[in-house]
C-alpha positions in Angstrom: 115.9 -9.9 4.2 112.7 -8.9 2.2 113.9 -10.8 -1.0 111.3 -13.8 -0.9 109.9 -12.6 -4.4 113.3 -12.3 -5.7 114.5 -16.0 -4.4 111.5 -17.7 -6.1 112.0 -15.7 -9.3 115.4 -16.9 -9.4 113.7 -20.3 -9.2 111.1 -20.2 -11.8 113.8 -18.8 -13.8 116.1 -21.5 -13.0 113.6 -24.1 -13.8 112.7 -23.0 -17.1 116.1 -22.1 -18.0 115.2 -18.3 -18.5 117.8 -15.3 -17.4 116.9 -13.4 -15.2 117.7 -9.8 -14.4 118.1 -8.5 -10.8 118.1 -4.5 -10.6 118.9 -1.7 -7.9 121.5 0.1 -6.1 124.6 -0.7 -4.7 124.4 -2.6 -1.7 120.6 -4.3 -2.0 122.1 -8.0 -1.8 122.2 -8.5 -5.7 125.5 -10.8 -5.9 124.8 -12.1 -2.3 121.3 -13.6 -3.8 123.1 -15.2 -6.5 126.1 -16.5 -4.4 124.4 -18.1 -1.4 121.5 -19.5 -4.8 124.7 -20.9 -6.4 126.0 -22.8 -2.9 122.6 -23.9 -2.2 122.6 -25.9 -5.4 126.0 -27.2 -4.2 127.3 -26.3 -7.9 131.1 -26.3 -8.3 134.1 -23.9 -9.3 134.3 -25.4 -12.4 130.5 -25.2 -13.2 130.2 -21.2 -12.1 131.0 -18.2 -13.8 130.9 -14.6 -12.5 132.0 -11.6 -14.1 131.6 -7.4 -13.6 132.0 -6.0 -16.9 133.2 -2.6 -18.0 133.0 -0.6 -21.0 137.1 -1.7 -20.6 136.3 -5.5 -20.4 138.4 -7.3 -23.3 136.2 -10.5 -24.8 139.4 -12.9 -23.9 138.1 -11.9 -19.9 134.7 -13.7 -20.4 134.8 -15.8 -23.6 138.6 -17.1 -22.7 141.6 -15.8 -24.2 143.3 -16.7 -27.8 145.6 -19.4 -28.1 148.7 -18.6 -29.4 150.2 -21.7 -30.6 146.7 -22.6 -32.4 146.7 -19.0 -33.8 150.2 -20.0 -35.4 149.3 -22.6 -37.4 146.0 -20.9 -38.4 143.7 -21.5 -35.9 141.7 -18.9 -34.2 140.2 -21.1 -31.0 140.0 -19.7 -27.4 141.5 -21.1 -24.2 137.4 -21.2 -22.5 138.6 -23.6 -19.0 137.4 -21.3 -16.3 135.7 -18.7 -18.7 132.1 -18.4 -19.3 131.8 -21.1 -22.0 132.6 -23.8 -19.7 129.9 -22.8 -16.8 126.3 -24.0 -16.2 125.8 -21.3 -14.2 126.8 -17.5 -14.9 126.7 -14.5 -12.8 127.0 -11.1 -15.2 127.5 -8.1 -12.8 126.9 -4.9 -14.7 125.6 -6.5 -17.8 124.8 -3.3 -20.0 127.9 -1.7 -19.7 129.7 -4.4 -21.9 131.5 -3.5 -25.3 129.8 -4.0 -28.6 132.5 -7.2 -29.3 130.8 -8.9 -25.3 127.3 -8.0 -26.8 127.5 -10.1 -30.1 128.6 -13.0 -27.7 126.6 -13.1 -25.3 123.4 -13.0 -27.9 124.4 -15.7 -29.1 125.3 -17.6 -25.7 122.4 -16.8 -24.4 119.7 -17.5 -27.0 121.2 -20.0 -29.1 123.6 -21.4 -26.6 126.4 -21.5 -28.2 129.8 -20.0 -29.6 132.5 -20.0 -32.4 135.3 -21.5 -32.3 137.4 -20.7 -35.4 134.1 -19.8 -37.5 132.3 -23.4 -35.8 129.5 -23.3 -33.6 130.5 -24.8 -30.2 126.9 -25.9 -27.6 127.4 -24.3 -23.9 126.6 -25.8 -21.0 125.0 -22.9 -20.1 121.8 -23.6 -18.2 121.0 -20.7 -15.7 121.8 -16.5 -16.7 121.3 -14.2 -13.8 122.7 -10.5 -14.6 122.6 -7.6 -12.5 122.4 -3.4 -13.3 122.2 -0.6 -11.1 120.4 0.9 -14.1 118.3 0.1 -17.3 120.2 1.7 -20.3 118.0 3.2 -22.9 120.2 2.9 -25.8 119.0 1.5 -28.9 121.9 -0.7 -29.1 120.9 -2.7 -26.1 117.4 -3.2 -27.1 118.1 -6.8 -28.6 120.2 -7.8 -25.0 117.2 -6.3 -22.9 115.2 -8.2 -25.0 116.7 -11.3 -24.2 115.5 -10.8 -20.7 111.9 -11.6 -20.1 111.9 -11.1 -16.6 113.2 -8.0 -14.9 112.9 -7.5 -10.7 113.4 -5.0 -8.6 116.1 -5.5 -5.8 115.4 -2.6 -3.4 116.9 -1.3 0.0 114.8 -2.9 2.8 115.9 -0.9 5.2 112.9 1.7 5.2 110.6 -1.5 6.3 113.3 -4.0 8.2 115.2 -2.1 9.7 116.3 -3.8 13.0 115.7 -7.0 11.4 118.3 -6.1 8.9 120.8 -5.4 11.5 120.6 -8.6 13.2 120.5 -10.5 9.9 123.5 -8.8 8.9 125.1 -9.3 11.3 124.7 -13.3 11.8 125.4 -13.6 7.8 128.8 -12.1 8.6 129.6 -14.0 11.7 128.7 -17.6 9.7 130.8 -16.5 6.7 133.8 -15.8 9.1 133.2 -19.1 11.0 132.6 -20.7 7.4 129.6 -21.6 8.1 126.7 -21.8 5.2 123.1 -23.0 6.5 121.5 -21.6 3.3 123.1 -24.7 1.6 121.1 -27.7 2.9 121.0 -29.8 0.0 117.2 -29.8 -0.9 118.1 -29.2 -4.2 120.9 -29.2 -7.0 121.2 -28.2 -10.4 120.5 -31.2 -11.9 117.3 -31.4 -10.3 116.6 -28.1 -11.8 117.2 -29.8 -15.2 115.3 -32.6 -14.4 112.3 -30.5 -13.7 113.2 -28.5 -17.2 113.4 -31.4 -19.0 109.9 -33.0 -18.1 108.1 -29.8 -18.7 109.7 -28.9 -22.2 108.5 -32.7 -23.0 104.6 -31.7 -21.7 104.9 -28.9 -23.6 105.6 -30.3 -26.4 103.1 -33.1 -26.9 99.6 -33.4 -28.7 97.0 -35.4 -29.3 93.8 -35.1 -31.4 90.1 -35.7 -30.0 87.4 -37.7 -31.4 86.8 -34.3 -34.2 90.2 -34.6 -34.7 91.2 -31.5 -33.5 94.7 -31.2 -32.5 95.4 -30.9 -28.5 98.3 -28.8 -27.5 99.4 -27.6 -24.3 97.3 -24.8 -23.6 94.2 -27.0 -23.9 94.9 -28.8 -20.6 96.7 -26.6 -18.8 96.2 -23.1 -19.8 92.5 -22.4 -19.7 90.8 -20.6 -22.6 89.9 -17.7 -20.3 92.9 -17.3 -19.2 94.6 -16.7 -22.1 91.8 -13.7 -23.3 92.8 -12.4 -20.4 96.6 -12.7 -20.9 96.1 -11.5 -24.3 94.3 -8.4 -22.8 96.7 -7.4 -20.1 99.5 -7.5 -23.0 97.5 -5.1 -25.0 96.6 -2.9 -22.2 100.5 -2.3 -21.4 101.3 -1.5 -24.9 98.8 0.6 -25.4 98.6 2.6 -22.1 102.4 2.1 -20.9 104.1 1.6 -24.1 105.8 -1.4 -22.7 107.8 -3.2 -25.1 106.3 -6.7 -25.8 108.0 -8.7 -28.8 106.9 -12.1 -30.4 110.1 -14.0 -28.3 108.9 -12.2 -25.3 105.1 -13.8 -25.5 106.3 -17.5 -26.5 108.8 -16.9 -23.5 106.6 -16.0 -21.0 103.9 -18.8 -22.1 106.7 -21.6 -20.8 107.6 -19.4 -17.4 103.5 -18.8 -16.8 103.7 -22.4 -17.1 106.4 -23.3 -14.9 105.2 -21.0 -12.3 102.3 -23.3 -12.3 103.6 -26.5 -12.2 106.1 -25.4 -9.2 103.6 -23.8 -7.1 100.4 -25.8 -7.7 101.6 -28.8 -10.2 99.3 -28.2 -12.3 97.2 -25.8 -14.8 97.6 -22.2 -14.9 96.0 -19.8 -13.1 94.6 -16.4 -12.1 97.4 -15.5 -10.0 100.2 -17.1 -11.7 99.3 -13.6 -14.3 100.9 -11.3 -11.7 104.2 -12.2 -13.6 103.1 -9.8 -16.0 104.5 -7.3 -13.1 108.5 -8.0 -14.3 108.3 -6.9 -18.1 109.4 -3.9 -17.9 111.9 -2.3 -20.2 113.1 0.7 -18.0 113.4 1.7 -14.5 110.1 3.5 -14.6 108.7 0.2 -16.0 110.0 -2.0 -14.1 108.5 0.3 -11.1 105.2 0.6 -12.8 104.3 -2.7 -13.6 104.8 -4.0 -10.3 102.1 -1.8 -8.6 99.9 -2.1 -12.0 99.7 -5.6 -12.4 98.8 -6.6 -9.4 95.8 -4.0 -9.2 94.7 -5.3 -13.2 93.9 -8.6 -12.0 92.6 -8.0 -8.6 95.3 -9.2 -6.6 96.4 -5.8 -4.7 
């Protein structure tokens, strides 16, 4: 109920292979959102990981535990069958309360998609990150795992606005999961579609040609207009300057593909005006992430 913009972030984010972070309260639908995404997609046991992590979660919980016979004869490898290494699609519940040994792996799964095994670099599968908070941490040490996270949404109570059509939605959602029942999973779409669609676009980003000066063509001269990317450029600056919103170097390259992809799946094609308003999920902190998504909106006109 009320969580259209959430669902179709969790899309885009899908598509380009982005994670995203949902936060709010207790109780706003954060793990439903990614359970009934995850059953839409049909994906399996064996392909899903979910996890709520404490300051007390040990790294054997999420990366798999040590195994001891290996570890005998020298080897230090992990037992990963079940465990986050394994899964192409991960649920982190809590994300920023995870011990400093968690953080240095999940950097590295998440932007270089990998992990060591015995000092070797072992690819994931991993191909879609959604993590929840109930809060934005301002601790310095986090800044790097914040970072990794382009997009950050709001998942708010709805029960100011929807009241009655909350009730009766809650209810039926607990009548169909007692009857086993689960119409959100139709089968439009699976995961490999998802990966499909990734695939093609990384390739159209990626090519160039050269015109009859012999200029090279890239990307942005056929599908992100000129204009649109002084304006880009401009609302970046304006939110550093007058928000002090942190903007890094891996933020702007990430958020070129996802303005991208945001085109392609709502129009197929170039960028545009509107596809700007994702500008509204980069904050850092709570009060950013509240900010930016009245600001935005009213900086381009959209409001």
């Amino acid at each position: 109920m009320g969580k259209d913009g959430v669902i179709d972030l969790m899309t885009l984010c899908a598509i380009a292979q982005e994670p995203l972070l949902l936060v709010g309260p207790p109780g706003t639908a954060k793990s439903a959102l990614v359970l009934k995404f995850r059953e839409a997609l049909a994906i399996s046991d064996q392909a899903y990981f979910e996890y709520m992590l404490t300051r007390f979660t040990e790294p054997s919980e999420v990366m798999g535990p040590i195994d001891i016979e290996q570890l005998r004869s020298g080897a230090y490898i992990r037992r990963v069958q079940g465990k986050l290494p394994t899964a192409e699609l991960v649920f982190l519940d809590e994300i920023f309360k995870s011990n400093s040994a968690i953080l240095n792996s999940l950097l590295t799964v998440i932007n270089e998609r990998k992990y060591y095994q015995d000092g070797r670099a072992v690819p994931v599968p991993l191909r879609v990150l959604f993590a929840a908070t109930n809060d934005i941490p301002e601790q310095a040490e986090l800044a790097a795992l914040k970072d990794r996270f382009c997009l950050k949404v709001a998942c708010r109570s709805v029960a100011e606005d929807h009241f009655i059509e909350l009730v009766d939605a809650g209810l039926e959602d607990a009548t169909q999961r007692d009857l086993g029942q689960k119409p959100w999973a139709e089968g439009h779409a699976t995961l490999m579609d998802l990966y499909k669609a990734h695939r093609y676009l990384s390739l159209q980003m990626a090519q160039q040609s050269s015109d009859a000066d012999g200029q090279v063509l890239r990307d942005r001269h056929t599908y992100f207009p000129e204009e649109l990317l002084v304006e880009l450029r401009r609302l970046l600056k304006t939110l550093v300057v007058e928000d002090s919103v942190f903007i890094s170097d891996r933020k702007i390259v990430k958020l070129y593909r996802l303005l991208r992809t945001r085109a392609w799946l709502h129009r197929g094609g170039r960028v545009e005006r509107e596809d700007l308003v994702l500008l509204s999920y980069l904050g850092e902190t709570l009060t950013e992430v509240d900010l930016l998504e009245e600001k935005v909106p009213r900086l381009l006109g959209l409001a």
